[in-house]
C-alpha positions as CSV (number, residue, x, y, z in Angstrom):
1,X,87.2,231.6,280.9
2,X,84.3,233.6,280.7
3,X,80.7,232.6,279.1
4,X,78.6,235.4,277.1
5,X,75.1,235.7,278.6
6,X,72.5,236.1,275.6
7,X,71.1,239.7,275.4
8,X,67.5,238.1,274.4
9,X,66.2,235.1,273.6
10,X,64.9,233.8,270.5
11,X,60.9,233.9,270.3
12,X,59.1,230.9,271.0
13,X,55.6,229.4,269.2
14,X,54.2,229.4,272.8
15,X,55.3,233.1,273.5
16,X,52.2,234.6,272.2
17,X,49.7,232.4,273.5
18,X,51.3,233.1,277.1
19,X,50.8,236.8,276.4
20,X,48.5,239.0,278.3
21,X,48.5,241.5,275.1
22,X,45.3,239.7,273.3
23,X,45.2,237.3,270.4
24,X,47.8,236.8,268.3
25,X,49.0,236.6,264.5
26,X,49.1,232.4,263.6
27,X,52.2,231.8,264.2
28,X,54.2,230.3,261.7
29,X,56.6,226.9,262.0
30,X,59.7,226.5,262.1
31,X,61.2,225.0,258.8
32,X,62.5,221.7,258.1
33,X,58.8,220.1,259.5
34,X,57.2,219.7,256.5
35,X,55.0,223.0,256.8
36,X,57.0,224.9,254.3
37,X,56.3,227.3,256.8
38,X,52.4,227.8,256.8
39,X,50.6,228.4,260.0
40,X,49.1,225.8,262.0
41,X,45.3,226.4,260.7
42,X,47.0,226.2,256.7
43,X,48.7,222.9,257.4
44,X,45.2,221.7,259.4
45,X,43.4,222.2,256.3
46,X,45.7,220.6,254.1
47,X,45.5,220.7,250.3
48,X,42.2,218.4,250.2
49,X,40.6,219.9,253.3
50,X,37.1,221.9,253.2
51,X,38.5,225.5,252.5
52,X,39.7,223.9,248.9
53,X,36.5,222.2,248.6
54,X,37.8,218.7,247.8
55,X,36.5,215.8,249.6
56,X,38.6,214.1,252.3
57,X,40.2,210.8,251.1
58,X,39.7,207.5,253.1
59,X,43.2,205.9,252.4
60,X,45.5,206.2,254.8
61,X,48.7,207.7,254.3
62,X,51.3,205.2,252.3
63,X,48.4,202.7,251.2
64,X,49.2,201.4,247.7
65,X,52.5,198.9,248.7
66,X,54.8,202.5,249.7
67,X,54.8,200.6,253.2
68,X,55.4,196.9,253.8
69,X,53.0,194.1,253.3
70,X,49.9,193.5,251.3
71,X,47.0,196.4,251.4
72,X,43.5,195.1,251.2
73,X,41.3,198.0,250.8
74,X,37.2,198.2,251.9
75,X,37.1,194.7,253.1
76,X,34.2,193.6,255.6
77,X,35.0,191.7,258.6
78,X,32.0,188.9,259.0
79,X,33.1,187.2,261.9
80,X,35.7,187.5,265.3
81,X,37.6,184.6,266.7
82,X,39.6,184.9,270.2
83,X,40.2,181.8,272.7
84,X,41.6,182.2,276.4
85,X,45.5,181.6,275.3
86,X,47.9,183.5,274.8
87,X,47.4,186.4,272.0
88,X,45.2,184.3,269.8
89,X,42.6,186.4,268.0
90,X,41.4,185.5,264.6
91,X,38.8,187.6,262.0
92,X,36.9,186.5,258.8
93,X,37.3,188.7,256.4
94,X,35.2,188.7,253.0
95,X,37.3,187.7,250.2
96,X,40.3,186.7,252.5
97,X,38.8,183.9,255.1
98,X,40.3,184.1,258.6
99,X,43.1,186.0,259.3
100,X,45.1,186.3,262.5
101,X,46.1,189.5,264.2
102,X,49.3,190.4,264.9
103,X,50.5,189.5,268.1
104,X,53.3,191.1,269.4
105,X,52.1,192.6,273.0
106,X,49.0,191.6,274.8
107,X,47.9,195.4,273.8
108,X,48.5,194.9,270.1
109,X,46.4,191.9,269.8
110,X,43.6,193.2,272.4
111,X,43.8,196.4,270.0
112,X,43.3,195.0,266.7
113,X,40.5,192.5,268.6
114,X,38.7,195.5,269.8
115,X,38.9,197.1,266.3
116,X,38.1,193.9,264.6
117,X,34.7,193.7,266.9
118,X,33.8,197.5,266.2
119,X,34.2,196.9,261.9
120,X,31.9,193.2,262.9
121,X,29.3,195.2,264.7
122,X,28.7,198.3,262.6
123,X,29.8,196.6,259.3
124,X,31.9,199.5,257.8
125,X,34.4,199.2,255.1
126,X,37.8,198.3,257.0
127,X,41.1,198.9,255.1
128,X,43.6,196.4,256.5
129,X,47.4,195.6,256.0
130,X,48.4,191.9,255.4
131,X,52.5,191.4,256.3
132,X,54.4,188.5,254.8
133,X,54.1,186.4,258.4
134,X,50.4,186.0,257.5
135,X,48.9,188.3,260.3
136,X,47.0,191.7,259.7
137,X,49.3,194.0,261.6
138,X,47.4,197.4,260.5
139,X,43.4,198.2,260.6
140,X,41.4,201.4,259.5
141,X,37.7,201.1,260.5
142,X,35.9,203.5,258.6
């Protein structure tokens, strides 16, 4: 049983850029990603980016319940908790009182600490996600 060889290949994305010929055209994606098959700089600037001239949105994508748990939007953390046990980091947030931080890997809960710390020390609005278990699990520092 024989195999066919292919004749040529199809081209790839990174083709061009590996090409000694100068710059190339954008190239363009392949579909079924979401792109509907713009180029890389179209998709960048997105319907709300600067070439359309709207302003860029703070919310993060699926804010407004379209993910699990409860959404709490430009909150201000006032105060950081954190002890030396086992992934036990608390925050005060205004409006809420403390809430823990999830917990699931030393990483996740020396993540959300760290980002906890940054929204107590420059005092920015912080969008944070609230799951059922009582602990914030998400955190946008703005």
């Amino acid at each position: 049983m024989s195999q066919a060889t292919p004749q040529s290949s199809p081209a790839s994305p990174h083709a061009a850029a590996n090409s000694s010929a100068g710059p190339a055209a954008p190239v363009k994606a392949p579909s079924g990603c979401g792109c509907s098959g713009q180029s890389a700089s179209a998709v960048m600037a997105g319907s709300a980016g600067p070439a359309s001239g709207g302003a860029p949105s703070m919310r993060p994508a699926g804010v407004g319940g379209a993910i699990g748990g409860q959404w709490h939007s430009a909150k201000r953390v006032t105060g950081t908790w954190c002890i030396n046990e086992v992934r036990n980091a608390w925050v005060y947030v205004d409006g809420l009182s403390w809430r823990k931080l999830a917990n699931g890997l030393d990483s996740v809960t020396l993540a959300m600490s760290l980002l906890g710390a940054s929204a107590l020390a420059t005092g920015t609005a912080t969008d944070l996600r609230e799951e059922a278990d009582g602990m914030i699990h998400e955190m946008y520092v703005w």
